[in-house]
Residue frames relative to the residue before (quaternion, step in Angstrom):
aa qw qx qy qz dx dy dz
X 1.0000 0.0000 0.0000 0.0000 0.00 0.00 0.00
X 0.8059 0.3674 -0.2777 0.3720 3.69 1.44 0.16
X 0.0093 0.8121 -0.5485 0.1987 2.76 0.93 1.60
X 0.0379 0.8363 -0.5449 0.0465 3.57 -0.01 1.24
X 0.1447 0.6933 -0.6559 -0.2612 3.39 -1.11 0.05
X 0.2882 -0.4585 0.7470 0.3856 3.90 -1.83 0.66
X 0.4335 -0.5424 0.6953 0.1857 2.87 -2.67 -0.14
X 0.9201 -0.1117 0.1812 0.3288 3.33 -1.42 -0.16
X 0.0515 -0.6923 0.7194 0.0213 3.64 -0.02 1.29
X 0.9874 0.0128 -0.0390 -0.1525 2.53 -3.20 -0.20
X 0.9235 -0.3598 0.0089 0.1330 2.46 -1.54 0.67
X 0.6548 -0.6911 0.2888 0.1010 3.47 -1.85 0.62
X 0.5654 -0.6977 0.2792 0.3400 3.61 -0.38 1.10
X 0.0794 0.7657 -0.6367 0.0459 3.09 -0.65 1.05
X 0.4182 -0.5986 0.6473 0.2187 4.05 -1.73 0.95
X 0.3417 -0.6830 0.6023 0.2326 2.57 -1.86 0.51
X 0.1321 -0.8157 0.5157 0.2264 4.04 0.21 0.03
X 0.3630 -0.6132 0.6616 0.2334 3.53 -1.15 -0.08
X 0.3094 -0.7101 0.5082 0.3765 4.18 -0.69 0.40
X 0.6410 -0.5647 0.3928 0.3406 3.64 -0.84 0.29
X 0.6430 -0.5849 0.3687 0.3295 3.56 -0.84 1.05
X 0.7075 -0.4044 0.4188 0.4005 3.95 -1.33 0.26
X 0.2297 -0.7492 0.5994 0.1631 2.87 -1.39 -0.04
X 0.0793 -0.7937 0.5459 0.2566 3.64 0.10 0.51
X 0.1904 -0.8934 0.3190 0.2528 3.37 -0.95 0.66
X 0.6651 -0.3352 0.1043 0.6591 3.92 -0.38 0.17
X 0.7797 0.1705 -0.3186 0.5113 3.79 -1.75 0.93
X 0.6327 0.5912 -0.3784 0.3270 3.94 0.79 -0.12
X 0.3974 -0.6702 0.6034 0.1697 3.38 -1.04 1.03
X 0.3098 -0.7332 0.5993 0.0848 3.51 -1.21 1.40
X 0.2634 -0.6573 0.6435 0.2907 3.93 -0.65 0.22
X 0.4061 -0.5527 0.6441 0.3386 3.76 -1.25 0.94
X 0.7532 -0.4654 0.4046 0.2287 2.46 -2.65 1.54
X 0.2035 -0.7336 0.6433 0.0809 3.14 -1.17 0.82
X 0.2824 -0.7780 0.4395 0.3491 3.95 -0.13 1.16
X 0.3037 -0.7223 0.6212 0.0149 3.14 -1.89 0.79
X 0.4067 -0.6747 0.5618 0.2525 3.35 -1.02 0.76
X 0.4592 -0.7055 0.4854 0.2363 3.45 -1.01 1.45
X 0.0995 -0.8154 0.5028 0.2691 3.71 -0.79 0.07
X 0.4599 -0.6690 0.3687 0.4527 3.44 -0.44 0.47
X 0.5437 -0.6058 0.5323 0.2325 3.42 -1.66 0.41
X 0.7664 -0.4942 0.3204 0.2564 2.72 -1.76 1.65
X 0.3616 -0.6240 0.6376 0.2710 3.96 -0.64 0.61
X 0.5024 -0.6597 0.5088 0.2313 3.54 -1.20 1.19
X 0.4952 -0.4590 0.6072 0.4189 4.03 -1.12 0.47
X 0.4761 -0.6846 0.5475 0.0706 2.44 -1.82 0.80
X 0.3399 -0.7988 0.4927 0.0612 3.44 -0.51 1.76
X 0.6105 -0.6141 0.3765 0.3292 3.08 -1.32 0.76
X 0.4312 0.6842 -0.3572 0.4673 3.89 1.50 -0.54
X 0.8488 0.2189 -0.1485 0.4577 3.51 0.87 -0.99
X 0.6445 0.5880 -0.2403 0.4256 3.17 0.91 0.69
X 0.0617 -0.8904 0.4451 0.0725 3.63 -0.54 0.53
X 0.2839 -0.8146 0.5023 0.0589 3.93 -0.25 0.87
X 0.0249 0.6500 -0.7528 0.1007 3.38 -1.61 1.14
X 0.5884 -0.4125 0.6368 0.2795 2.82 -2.30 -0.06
X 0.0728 0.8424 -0.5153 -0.1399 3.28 -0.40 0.59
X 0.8510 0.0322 0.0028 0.5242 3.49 1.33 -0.30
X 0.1174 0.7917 -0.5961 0.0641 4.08 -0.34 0.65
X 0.0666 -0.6775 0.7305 0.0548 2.88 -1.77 0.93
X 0.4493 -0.6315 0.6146 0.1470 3.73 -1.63 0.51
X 0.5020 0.7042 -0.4881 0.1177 3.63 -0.99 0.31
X 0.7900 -0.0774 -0.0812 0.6027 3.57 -0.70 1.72
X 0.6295 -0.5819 0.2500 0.4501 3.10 0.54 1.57
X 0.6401 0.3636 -0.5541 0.3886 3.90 0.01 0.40
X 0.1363 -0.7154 0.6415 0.2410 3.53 -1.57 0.75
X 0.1830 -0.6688 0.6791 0.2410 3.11 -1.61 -0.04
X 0.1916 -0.7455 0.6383 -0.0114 3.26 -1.36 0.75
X 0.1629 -0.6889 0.6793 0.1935 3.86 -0.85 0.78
X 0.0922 0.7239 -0.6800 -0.0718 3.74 -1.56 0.06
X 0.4663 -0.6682 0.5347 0.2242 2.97 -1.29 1.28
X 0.1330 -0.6174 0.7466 0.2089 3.29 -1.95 0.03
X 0.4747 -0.8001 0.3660 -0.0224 3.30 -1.00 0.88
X 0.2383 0.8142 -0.4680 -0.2475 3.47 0.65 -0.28
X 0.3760 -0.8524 0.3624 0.0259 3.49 -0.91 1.23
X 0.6367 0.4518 -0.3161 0.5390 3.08 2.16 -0.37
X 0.8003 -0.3991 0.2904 0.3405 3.11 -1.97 0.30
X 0.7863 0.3023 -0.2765 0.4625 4.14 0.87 -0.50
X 0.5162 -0.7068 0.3641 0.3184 3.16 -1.01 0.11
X 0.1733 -0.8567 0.4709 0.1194 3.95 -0.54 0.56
X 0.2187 -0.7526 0.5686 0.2499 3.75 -1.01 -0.92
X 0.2046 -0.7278 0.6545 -0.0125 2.98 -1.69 1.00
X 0.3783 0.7378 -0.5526 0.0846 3.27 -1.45 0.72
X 0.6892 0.3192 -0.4447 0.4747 2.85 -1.66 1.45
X 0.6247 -0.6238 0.2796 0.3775 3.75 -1.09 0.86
X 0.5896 -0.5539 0.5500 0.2075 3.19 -2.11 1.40
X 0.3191 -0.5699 0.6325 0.4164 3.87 -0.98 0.55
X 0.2544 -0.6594 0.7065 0.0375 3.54 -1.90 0.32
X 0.3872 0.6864 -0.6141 -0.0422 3.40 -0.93 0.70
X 0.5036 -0.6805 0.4309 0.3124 3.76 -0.95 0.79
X 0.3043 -0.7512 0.5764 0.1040 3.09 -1.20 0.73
X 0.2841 -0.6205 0.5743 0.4521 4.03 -1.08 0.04
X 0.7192 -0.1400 0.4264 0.5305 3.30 -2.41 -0.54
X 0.6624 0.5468 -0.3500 0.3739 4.03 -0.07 0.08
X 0.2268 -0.6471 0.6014 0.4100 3.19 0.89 -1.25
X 0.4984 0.5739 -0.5074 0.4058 3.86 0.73 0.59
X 0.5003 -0.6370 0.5282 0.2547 3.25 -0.83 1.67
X 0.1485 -0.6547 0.7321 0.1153 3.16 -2.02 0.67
X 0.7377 -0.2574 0.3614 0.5088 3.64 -1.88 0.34
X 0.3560 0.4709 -0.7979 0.1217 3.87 -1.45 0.94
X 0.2501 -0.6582 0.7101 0.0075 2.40 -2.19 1.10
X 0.0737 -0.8402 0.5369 -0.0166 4.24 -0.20 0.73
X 0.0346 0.7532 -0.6448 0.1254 2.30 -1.10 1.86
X 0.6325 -0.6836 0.3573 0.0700 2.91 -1.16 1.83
X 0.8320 0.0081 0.1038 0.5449 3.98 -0.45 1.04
X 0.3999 0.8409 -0.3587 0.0649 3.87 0.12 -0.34
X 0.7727 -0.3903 0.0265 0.4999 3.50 -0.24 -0.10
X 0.6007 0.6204 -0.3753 0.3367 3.30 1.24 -0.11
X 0.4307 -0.7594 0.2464 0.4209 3.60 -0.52 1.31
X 0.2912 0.7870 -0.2912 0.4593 3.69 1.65 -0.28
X 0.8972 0.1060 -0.0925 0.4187 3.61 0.66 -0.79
X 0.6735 0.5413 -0.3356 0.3751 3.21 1.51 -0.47
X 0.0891 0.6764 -0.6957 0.2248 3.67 0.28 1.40
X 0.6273 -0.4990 0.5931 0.0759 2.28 -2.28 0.73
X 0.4566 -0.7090 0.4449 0.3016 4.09 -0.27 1.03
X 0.0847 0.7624 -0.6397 -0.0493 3.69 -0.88 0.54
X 0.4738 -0.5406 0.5396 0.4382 3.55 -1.09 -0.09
X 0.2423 -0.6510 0.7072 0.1316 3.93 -1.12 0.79
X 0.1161 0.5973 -0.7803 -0.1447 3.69 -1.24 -0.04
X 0.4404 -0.5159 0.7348 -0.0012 2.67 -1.64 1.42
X 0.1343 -0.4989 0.8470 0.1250 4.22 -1.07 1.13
X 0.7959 -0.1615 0.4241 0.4007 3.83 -2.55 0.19
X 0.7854 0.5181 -0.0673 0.3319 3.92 -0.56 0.30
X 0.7547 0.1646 -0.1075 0.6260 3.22 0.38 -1.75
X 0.2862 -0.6643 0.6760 0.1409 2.97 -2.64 0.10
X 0.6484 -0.4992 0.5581 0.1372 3.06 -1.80 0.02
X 0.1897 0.8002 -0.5375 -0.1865 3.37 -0.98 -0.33
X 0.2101 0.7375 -0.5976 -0.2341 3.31 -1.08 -0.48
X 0.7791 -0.5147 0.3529 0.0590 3.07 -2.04 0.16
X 0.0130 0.8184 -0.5666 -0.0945 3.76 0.22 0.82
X 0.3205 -0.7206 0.6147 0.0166 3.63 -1.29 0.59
X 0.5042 0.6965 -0.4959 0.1216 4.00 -0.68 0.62
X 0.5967 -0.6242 0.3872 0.3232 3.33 -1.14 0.41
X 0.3006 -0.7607 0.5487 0.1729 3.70 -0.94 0.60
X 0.5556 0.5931 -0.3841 0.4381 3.78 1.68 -0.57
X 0.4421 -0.5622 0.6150 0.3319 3.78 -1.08 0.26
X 0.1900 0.6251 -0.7562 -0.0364 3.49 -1.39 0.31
X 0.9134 0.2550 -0.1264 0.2909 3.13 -1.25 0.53
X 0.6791 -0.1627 0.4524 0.5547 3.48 -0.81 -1.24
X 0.6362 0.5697 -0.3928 0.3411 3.93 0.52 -0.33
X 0.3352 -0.7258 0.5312 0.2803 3.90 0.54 0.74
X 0.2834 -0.4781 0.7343 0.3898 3.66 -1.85 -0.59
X 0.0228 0.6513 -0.7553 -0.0696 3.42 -1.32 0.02
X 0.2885 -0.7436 0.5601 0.2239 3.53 -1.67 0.86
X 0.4134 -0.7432 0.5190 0.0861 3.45 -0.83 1.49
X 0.1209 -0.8274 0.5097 0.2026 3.64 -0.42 0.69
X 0.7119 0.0200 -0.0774 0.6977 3.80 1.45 -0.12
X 0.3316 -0.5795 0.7183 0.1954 3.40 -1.63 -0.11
X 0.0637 -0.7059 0.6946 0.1235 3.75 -1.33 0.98
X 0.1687 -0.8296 0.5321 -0.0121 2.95 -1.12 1.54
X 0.1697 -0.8760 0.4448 0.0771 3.39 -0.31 1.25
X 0.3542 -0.8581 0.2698 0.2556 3.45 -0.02 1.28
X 0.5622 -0.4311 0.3579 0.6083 4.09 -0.43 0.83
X 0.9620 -0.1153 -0.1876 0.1617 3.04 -1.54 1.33
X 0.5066 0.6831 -0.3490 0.3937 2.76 1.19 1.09
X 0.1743 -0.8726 0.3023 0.3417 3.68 -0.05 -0.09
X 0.2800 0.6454 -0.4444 0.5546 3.54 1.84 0.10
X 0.1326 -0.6502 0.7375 0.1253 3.49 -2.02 0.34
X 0.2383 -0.6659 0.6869 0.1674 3.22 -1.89 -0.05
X 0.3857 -0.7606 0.4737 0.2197 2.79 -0.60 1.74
X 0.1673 -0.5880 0.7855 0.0961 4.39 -1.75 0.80
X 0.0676 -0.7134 0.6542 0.2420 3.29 -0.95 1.30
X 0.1684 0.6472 -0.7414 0.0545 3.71 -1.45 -0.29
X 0.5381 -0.4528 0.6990 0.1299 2.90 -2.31 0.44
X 0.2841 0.7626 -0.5610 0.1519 3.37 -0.73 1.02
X 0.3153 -0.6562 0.6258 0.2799 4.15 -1.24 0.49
X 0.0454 0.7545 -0.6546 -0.0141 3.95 -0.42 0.59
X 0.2056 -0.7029 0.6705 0.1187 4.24 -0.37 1.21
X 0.8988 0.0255 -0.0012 0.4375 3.13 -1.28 1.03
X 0.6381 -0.6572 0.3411 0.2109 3.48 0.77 1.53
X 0.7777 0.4927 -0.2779 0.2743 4.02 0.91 -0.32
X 0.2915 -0.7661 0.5720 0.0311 3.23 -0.50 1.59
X 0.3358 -0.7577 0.5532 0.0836 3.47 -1.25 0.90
X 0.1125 0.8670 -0.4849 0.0229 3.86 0.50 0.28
X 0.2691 -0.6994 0.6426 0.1595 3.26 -1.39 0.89
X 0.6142 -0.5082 0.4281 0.4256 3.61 -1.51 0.22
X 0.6377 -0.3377 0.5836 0.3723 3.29 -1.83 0.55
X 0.0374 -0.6761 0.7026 -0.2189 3.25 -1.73 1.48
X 0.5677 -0.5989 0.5200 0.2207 3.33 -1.20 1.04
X 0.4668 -0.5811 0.5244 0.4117 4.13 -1.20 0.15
X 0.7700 0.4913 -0.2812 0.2944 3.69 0.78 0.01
X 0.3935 0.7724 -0.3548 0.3503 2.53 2.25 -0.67
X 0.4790 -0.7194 0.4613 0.2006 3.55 -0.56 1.97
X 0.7596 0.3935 -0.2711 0.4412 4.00 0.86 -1.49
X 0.7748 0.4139 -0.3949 0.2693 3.71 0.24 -0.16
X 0.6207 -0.5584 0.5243 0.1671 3.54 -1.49 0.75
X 0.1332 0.5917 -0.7713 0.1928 4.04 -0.87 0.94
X 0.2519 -0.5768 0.7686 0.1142 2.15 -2.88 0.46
X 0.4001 0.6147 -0.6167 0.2857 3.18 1.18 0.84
X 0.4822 -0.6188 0.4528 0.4237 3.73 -0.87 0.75
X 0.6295 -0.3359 -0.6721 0.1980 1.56 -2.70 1.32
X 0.0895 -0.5290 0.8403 -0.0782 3.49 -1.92 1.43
């Protein structure tokens, strides 16, 4: 019953710059250049263009599921991400439905601490979404045919297809996390 799919993760390009050199002004004495060691530039976020998203792993228990989804990076350099992807479900249509995101919450699965991930050409990321499939209340079910997942700063998505029941539109989502990252919880296999 947890056939899930997320959508379209991460994140937006961002430069690094460098501030422009002193100025000495008029009657001022300059000290000679003194040599510096270049540092490399900041690795751009990871955009949703370079990136590709699956299910990689879901589990079901007392009506709450949890789902892991990968982000991919798919191009040729390497970039970074950090901090939580936006999520909203879509139907068989591509016609958005009721989501509400909520960042980290009580589920141990989601409440991580944010880190920066770099992603080299290749590797990925994941994180963890969390929701209930039981009705309570006023909160319909609705069936979700994908999830667009828009990766932390970015405003583009990537589209995760799957079958899923989400009651009352509210997805729980932990931050983007490295495969080694020692503190966080997945069901992508080996869990």
């Amino acid at each position: 019953m947890a056939g899930v799919a997320m959508a379209s993760l991460m994140a937006a390009a961002c430069g690094a710059g460098s501030s422009p050199p002193g100025h000495a002004g008029e009657g001022s004495t300059s000290a000679p250049a003194s040599s510096t060691t270049s540092m490399p530039a900041a690795l751009a976020h990871c955009l949703a263009t370079g990136l590709s998203g699956s299910v990689e792993g879901t589990e079901g228990a007392a009506g709450t599921i949890e789902i892991t989804v990968q982000l991919r990076n798919v191009g040729t350099a390497g970039c970074t991400v950090e901090g939580y992807p936006g999520l909203q479900l879509v139907d068989a249509n591509g016609a958005e439905l009721h989501t509400s995101v909520i960042r980290g919450g009580s589920y141990r699965f989601t409440d991580l601490v944010a880190a920066p991930v770099m992603l080299p050409a290749q590797a990925s990321a994941y994180f963890n979404v969390g929701y209930s499939d039981v009705p309570s209340g006023q909160g319909a079910c609705e069936d979700a045919a994908a999830v667009w997942v828009t990766p932390p700063d970015d405003v583009d998505h990537v589209v995760v297809t799957g079958q899923s029941t989400v009651c009352s539109g509210t997805l729980t989502v932990s931050p983007v996390f490295g495969a080694a990252s020692p503190d966080t919880q997945t069901t992508a296999p080996p869990h």
